[in-house]
Each structure stands twice: as structure tokens, then as C-alpha cells.
N, CA, C and O of each residue as an XYZ file, in Angstrom:
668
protein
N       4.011      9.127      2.218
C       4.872     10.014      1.449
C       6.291      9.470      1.422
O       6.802      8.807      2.324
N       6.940      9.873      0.135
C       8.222      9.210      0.492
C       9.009     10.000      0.839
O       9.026     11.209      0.611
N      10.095      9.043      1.719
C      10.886      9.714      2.848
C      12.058     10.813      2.140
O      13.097     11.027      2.765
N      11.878     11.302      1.163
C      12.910     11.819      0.662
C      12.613     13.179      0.412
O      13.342     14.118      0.093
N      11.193     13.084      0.656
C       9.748     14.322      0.532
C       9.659     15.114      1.901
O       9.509     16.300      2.192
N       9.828     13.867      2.657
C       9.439     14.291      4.216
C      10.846     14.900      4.923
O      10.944     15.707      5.848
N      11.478     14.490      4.458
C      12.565     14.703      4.954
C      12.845     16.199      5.211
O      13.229     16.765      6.235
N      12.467     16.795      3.674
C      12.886     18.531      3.442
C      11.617     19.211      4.099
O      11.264     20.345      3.775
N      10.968     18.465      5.022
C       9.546     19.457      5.527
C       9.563     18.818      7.135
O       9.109     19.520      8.038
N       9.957     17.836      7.352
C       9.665     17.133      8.632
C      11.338     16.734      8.866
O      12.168     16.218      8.118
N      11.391     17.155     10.053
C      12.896     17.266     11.275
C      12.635     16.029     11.918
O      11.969     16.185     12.941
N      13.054     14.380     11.564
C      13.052     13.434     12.552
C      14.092     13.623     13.809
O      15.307     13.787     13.693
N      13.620     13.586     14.588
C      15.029     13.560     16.183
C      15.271     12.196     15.912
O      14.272     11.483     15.817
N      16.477     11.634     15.754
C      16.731     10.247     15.959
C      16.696      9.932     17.398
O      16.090      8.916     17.739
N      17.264     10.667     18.282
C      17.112     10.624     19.320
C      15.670      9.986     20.087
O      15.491      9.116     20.939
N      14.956     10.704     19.477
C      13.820     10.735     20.541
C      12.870      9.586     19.504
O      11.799      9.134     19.907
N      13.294      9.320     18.516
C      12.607      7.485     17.828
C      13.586      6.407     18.298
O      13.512      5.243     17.905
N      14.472      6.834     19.126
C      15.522      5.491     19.976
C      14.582      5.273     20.776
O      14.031      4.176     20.863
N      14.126      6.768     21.795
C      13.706      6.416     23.241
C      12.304      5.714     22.459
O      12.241      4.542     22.829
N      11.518      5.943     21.799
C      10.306      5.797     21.402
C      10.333      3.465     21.187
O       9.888      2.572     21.908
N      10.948      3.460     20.100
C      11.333      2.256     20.141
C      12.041      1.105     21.377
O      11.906     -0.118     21.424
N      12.850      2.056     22.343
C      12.444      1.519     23.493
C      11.452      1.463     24.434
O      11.410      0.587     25.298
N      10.658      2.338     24.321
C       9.554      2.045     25.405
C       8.707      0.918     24.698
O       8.294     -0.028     25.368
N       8.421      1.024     23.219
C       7.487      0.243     22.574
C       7.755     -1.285     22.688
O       6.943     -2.180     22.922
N       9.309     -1.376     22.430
C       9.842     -2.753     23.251
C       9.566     -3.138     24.539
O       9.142     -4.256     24.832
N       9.822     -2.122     25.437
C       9.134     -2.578     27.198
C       7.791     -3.055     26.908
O       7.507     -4.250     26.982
N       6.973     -2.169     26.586
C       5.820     -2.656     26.583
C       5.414     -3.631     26.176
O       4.897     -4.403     26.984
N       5.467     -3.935     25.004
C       5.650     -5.388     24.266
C       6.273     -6.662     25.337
O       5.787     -7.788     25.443
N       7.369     -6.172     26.008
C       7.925     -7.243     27.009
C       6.930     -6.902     28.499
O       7.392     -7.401     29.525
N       6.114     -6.398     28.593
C       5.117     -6.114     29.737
C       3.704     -6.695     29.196
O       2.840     -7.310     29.821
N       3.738     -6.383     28.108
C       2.182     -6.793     27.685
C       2.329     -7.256     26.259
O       1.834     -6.507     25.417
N       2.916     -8.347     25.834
C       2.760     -9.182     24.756
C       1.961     -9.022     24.112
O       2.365     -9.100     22.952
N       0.282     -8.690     24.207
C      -0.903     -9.380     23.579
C      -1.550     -8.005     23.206
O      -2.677     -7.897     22.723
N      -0.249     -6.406     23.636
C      -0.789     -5.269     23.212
C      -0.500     -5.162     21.962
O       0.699     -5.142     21.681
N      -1.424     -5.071     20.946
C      -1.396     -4.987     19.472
C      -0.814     -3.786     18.990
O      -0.122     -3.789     17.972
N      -1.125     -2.397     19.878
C      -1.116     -1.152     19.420
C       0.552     -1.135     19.473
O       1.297     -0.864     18.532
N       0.847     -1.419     20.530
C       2.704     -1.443     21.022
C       3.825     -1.679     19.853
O       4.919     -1.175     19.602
N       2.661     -3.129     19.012
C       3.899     -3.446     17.849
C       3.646     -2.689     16.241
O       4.277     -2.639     15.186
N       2.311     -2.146     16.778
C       2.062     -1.524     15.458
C       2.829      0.032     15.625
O       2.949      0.701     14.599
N       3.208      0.443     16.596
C       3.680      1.626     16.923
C       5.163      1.321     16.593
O       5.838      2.062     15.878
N       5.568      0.324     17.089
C       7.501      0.012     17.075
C       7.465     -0.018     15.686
O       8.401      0.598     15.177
N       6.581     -0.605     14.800
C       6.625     -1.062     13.544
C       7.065      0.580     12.934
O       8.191      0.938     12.589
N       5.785      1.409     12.933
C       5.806      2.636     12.579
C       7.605      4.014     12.822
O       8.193      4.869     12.161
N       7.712      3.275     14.343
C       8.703      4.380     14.448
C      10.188      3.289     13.748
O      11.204      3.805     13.282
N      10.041      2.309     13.805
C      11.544      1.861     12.894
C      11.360      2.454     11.506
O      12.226      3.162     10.992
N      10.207      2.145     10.911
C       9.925      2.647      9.441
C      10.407      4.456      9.481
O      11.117      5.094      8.704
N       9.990      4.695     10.190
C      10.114      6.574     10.282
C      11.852      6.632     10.271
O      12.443      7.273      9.402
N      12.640      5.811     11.448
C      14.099      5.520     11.823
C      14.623      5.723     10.265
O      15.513      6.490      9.898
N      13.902      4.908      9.522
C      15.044      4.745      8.005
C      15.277      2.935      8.467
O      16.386      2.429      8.302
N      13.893      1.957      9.142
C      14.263      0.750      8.865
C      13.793      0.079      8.767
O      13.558     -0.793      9.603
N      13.244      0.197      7.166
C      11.984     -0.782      6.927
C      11.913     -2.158      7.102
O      10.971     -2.771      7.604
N      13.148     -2.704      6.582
C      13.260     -4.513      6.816
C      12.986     -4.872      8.074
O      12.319     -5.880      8.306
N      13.466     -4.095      9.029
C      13.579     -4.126     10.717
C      11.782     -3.778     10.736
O      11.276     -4.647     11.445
N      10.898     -2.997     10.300
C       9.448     -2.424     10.376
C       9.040     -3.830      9.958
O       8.484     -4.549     10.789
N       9.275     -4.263      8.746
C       8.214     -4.874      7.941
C       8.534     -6.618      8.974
O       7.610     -7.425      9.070
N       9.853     -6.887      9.585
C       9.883     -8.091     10.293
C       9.463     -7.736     11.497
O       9.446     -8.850     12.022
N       9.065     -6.908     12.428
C       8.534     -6.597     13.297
C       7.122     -7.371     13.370
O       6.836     -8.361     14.044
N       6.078     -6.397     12.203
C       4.867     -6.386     11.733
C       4.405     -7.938     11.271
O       3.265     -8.401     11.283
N       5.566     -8.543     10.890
C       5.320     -9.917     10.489
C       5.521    -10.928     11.514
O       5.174    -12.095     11.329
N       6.226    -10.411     12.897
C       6.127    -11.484     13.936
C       4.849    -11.199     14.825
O       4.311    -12.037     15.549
N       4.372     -9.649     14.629
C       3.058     -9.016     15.311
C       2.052     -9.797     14.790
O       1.176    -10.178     15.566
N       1.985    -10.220     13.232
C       1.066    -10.661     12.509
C       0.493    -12.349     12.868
O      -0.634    -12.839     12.940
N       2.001    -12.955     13.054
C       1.956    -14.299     13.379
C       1.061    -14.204     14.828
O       0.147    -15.028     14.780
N       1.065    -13.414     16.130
C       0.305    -13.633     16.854
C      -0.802    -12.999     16.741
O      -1.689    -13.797     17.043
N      -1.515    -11.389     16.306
C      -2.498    -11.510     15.871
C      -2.877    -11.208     14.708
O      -2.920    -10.094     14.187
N      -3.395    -13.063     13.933
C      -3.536    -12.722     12.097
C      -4.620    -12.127     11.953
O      -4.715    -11.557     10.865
N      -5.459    -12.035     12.607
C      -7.289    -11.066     12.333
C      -6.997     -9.920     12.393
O      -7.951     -9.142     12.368
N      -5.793     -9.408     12.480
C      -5.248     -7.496     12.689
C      -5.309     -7.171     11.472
O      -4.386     -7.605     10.782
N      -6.394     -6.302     10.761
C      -6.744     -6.109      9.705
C      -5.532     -4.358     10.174
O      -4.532     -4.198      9.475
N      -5.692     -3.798     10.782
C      -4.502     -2.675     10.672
C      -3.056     -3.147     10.662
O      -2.317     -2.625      9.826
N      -2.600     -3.984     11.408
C      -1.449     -4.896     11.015
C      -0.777     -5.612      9.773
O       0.392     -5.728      9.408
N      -1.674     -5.931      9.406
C      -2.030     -6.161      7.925
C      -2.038     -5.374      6.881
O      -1.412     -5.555      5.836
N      -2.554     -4.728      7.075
C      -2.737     -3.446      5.960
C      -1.645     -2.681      5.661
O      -1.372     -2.287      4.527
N      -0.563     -2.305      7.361
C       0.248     -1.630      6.899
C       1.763     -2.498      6.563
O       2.776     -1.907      6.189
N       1.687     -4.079      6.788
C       2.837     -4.498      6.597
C       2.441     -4.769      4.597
O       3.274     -5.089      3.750
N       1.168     -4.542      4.403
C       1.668     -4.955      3.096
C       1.457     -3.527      2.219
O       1.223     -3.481      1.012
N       1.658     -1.887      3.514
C       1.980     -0.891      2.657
C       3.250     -0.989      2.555
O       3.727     -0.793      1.438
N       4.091     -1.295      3.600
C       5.608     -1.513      3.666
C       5.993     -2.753      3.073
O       7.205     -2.930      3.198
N       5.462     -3.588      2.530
C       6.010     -4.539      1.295
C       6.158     -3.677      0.402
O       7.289     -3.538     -0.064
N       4.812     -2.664     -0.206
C       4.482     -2.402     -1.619
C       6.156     -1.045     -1.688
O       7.014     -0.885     -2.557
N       5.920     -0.324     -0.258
C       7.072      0.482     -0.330
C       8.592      0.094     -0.404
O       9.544      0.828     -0.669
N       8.576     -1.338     -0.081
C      10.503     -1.980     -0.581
C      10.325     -2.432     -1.519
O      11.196     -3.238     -1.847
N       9.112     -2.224     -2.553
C       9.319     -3.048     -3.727
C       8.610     -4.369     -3.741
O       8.309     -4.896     -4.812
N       8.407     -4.774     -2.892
C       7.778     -6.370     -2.872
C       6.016     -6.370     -2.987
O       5.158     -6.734     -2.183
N       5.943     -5.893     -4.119
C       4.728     -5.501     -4.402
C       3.811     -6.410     -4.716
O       2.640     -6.052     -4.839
N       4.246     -7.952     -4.930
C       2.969     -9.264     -5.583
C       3.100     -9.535     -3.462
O       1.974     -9.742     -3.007
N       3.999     -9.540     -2.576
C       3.656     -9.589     -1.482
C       2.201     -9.359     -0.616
O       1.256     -9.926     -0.068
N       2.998     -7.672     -1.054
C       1.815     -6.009     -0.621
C       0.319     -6.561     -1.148
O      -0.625     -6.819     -0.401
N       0.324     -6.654     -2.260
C      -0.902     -6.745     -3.280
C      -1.840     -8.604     -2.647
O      -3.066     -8.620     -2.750
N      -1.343     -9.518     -2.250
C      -1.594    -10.763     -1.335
C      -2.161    -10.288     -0.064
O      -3.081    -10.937      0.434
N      -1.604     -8.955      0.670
C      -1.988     -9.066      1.797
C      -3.612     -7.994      1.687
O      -4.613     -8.149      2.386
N      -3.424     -7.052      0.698
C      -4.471     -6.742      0.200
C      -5.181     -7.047     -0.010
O      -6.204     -6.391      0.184
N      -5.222     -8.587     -0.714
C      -6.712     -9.089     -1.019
C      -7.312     -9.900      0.209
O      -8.452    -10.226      0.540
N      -6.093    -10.073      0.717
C      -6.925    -10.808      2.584
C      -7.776    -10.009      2.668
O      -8.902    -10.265      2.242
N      -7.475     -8.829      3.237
C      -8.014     -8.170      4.253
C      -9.263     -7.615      2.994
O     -10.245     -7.139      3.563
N      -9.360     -7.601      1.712
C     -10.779     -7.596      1.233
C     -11.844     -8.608      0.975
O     -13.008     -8.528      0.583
N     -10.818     -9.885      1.431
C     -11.562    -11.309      1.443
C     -12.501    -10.815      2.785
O     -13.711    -10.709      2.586
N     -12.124    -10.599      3.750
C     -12.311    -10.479      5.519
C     -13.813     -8.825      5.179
O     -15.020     -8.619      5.309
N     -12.908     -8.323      4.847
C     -13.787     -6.642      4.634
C     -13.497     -6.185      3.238
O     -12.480     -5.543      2.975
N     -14.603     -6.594      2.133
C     -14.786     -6.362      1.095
C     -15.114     -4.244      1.048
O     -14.895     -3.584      0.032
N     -15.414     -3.893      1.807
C     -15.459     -2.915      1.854
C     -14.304     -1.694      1.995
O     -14.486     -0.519      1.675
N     -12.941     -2.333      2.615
C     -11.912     -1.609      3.125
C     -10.976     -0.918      1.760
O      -9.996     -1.419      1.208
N     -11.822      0.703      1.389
C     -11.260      1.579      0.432
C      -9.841      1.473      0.125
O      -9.356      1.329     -0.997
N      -9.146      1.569      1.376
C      -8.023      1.379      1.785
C      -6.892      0.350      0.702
O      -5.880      0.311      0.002
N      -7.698     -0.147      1.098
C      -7.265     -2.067      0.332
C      -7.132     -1.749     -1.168
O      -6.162     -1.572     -1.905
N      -8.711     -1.739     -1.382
C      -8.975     -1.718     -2.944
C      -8.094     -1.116     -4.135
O      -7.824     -1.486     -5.277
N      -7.642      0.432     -3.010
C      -6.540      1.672     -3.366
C      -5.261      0.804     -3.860
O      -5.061      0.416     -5.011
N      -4.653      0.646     -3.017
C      -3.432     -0.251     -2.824
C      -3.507     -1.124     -3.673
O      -2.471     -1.327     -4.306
N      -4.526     -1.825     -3.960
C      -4.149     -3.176     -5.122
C      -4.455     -2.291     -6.578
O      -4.165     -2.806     -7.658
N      -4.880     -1.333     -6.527
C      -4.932     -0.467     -7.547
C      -3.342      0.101     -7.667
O      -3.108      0.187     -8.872
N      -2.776      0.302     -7.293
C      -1.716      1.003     -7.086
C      -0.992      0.013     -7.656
O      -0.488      0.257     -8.753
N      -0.829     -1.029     -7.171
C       0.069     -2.644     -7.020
C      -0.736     -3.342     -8.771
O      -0.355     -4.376     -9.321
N      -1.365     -2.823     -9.065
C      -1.564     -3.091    -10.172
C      -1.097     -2.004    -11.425
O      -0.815     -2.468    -12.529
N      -1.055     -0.956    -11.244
C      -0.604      0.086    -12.185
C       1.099     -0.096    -12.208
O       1.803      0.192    -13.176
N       1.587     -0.645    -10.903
C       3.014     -0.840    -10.591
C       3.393     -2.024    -11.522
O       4.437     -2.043    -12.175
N       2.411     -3.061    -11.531
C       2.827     -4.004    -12.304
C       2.292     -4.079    -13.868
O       2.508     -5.046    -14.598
N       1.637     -3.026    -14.218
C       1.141     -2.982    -15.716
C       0.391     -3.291    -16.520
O       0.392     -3.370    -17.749
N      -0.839     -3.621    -15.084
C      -2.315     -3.958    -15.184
C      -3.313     -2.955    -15.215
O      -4.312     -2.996    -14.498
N      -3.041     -1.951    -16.123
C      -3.892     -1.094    -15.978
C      -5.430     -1.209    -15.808
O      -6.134     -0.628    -14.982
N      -5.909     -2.365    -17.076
C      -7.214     -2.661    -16.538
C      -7.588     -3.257    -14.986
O      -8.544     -3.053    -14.239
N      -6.757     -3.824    -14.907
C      -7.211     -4.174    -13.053
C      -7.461     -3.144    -12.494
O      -8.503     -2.886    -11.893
N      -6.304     -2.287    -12.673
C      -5.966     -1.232    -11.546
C      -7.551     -0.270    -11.951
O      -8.475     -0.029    -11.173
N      -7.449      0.053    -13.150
C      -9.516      0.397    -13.224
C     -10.654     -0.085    -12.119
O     -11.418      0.537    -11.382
N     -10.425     -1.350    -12.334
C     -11.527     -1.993    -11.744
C     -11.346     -1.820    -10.094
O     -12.297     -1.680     -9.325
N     -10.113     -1.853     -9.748
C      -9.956     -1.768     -8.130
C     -10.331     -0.148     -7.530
O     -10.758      0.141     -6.412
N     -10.006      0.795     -8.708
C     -10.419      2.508     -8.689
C     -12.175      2.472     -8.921
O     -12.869      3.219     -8.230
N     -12.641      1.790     -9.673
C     -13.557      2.102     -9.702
C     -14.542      1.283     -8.037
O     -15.672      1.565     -7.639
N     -13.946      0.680     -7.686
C     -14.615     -0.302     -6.640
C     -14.299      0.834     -5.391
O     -15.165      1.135     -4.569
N     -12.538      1.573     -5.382
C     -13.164      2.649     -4.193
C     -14.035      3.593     -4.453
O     -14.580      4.245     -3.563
N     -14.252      3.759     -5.728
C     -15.672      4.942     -5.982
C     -16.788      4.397     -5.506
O     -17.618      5.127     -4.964
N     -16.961      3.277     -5.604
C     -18.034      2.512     -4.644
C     -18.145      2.996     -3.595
O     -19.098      3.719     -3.303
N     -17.390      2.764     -2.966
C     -17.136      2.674     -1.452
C     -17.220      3.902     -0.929
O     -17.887      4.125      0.082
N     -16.443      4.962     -1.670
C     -16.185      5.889     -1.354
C     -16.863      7.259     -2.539
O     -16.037      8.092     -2.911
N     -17.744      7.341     -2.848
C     -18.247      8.185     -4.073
C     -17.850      9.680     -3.733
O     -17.920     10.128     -2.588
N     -17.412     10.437     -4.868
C     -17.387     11.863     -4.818
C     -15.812     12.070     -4.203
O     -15.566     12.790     -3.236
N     -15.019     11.463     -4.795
C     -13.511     11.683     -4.430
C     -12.875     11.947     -6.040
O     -12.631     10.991     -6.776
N     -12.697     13.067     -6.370
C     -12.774     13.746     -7.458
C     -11.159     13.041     -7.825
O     -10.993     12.441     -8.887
N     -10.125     13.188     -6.894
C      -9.017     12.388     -7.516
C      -8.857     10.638     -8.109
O      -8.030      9.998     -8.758
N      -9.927     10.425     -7.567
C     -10.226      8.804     -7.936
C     -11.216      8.794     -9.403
O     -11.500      7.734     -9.962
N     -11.513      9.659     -9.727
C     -12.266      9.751    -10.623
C     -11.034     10.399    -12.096
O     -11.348     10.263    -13.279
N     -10.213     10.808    -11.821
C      -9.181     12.127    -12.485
C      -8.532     10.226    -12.572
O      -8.528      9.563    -13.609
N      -8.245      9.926    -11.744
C      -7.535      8.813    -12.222
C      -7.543      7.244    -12.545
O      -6.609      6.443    -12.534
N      -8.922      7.063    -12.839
C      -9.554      6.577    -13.739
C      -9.803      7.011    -14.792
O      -9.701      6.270    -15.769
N     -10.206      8.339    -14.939
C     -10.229      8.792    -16.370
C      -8.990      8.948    -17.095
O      -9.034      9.093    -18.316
N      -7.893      8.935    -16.481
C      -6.239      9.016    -16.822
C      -6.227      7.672    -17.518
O      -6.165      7.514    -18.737
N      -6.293      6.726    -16.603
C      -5.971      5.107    -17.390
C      -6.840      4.892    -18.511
O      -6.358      4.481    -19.566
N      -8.224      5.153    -18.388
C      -9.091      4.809    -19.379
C      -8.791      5.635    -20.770
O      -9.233      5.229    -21.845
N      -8.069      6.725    -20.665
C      -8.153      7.312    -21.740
C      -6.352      6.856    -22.510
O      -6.061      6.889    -23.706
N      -5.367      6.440    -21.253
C      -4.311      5.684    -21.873
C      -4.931      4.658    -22.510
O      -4.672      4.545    -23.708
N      -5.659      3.904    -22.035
C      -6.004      2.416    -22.292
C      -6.862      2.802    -23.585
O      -7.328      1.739    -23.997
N      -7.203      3.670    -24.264
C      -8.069      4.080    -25.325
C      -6.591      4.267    -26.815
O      -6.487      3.958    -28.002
N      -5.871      4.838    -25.924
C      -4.628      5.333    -27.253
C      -3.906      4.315    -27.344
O      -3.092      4.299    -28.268
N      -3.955      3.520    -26.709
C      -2.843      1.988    -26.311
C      -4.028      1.406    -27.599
O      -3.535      1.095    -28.683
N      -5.169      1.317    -27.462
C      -6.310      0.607    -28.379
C      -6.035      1.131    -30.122
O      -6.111      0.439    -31.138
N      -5.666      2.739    -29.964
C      -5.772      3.477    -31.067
C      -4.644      3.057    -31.638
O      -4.738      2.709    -32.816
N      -3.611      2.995    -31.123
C      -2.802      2.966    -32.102
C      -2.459      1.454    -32.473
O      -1.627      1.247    -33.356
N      -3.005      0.522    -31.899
C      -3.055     -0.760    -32.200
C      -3.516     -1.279    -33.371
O      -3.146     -2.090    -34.220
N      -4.582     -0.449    -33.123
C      -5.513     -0.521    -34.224
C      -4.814     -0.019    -35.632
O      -4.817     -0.679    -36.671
N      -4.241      1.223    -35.466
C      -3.648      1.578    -36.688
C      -2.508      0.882    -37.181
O      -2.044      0.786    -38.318
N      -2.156      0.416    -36.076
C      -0.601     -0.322    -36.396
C      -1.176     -1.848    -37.589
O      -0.586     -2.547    -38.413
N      -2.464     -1.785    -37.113
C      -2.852     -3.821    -37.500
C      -3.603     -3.405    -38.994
O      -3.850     -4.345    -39.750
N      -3.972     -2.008    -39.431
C      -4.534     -1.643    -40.596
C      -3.114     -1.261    -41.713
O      -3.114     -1.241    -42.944
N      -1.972     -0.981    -40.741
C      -1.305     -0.367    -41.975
C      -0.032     -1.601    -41.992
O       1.078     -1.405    -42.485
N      -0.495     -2.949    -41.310
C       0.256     -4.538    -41.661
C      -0.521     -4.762    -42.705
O      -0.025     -5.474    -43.578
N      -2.042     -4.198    -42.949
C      -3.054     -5.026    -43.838
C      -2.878     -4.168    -45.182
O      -2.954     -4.519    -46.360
N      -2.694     -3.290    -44.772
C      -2.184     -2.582    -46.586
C      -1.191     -1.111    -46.463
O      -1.276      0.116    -46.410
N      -0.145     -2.325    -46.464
C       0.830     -1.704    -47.319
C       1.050     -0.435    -48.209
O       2.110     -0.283    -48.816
């Protein structure tokens, strides 16, 4: 959700995401090779209001473990969320190279495709979590949304290329 949403419903303590980000640092300096530690620091800087600080976190977490398909996943939700969306949408297709199955993924490059103005992609990646995931009535509402843009985008093309042909 974006933070501008959360904000008017959810009370962050800054306070208590300082202490949080310090312990997640100890730990990290106690146990290096704990995965959960940097995916947590990652999370509470992002919550802080600091994504660049989240998303370089997640990317030095990544360099030691690259098979972290949750590591992964969420540094390239926090690409797609600063904007760096051909990033986001790269780290997406890893982790469906690795797990062709991960709804998750498919969503996101759907998303990262409607962002960039691929509507037909973004179809094909919606229709692949209906695969995965059948009977999710909003995935279906929004596929039928694009398909029926992508029908009037056709219609009026069409009319536009009949009324070049006669005048």
C-alpha cells in the first residue's frame, strides 16, 4: 500500500523502527549468514520512509544470498515502488526462471507491464496467475478491463484507417 494511504490508518513510532533497525543490525553483526535479519532491516527502513537505504540493504543481502527467492522478490517490489520498474520487472523474471510457478512474480511483471504500456503482456502475465491461482475474481475483473481497452484501442483504429480510405 502506499505510504501516503497507510499513513492516515497506521501510527508508525519512529522511535521504536530506530530500536528495531538496531537490533536487526546486531544481529546481522552476530550472525551474518541470518537471511531473515536483513530481510527484516530491509522492511523496517522501507516502513522508516527509506527506501534507497531498504532497496541497498536488500541488494548487499542479495549479493550473499542470490538463491533468496524472498529477497528477491521484495527488492524488485521496492525497485517497481521508486520507479525503477525495467529493474523490478528483471528481478521478476529470475525468480520465474527459478519458480515458474511464483503468482507473486507473474502479478508484478503484470503490473510492470501495464506501468510501461504493454498491455498485451500485462494480459498474458494476468492470465498465467489465473493459472496458478484460479478463481480470484479480481484477476479476472482485470483482465477483462485490459481486454476490453485493448478491443476500443482496435475499434477505433479501425475506424480511424476506414475514414483515411474515404473521405
Amino acid at each position: 500500500l502506499d505510504n501516503s494511504f497507510l499513513a492516515r490508518y497506521v501510527k508508525i513510532n519512529q522511535e521504536n523502527l530506530l530500536k528495531a533497525e538496531e537490533a536487526f543490525r546486531h544481529a546481522i553483526e552476530l550472525k551474518p549468514d541470518y537471511a531473515t535479519a536483513y530481510y527484516q532491516l530491509s522492511l523496517t527502513l522501507e516502513q522508516s520512509g527509506q527506501l534507497d537505504a531498504a532497496i541497498a540493504e536488500l541488494e548487499k543481502a542479495l549479493q550473499r544470498f542470490p538463491a533468496n527467492l524472498i529477497l528477491k522478490f521484495e527488492l524488485g517490489r521496492m525497485y517497481f515502488n521508486s520507479g525503477r520498474t525495467e529493474q523490478a520487472m528483471r528481478n521478476f523474471q529470475e525468480i520465474i526462471a527459478i519458480n515458474p510457478g511464483h503468482a507473486n512474480s507473474h502479478f508484478s511483471l503484470a503490473l510492470g507491464y501495464e506501468r510501461l504500456g504493454n498491455p498485451n503482456k500485462a494480459i498474458e502475465e494476468y492470465k498465467k496467475v489465473r493459472e496458478i491461482s484460479p478463481g480470484n475474481a479480481e484477476i479476472d475483473a482485470k483482465i477483462n478491463q485490459l481486454e476490453a481497452e485493448l478491443a476500443k484501442v482496435k475499434k477505433w483504429s479501425q475506424c480511424r484507417q476506414f475514414s483515411k480510405k474515404n473521405p
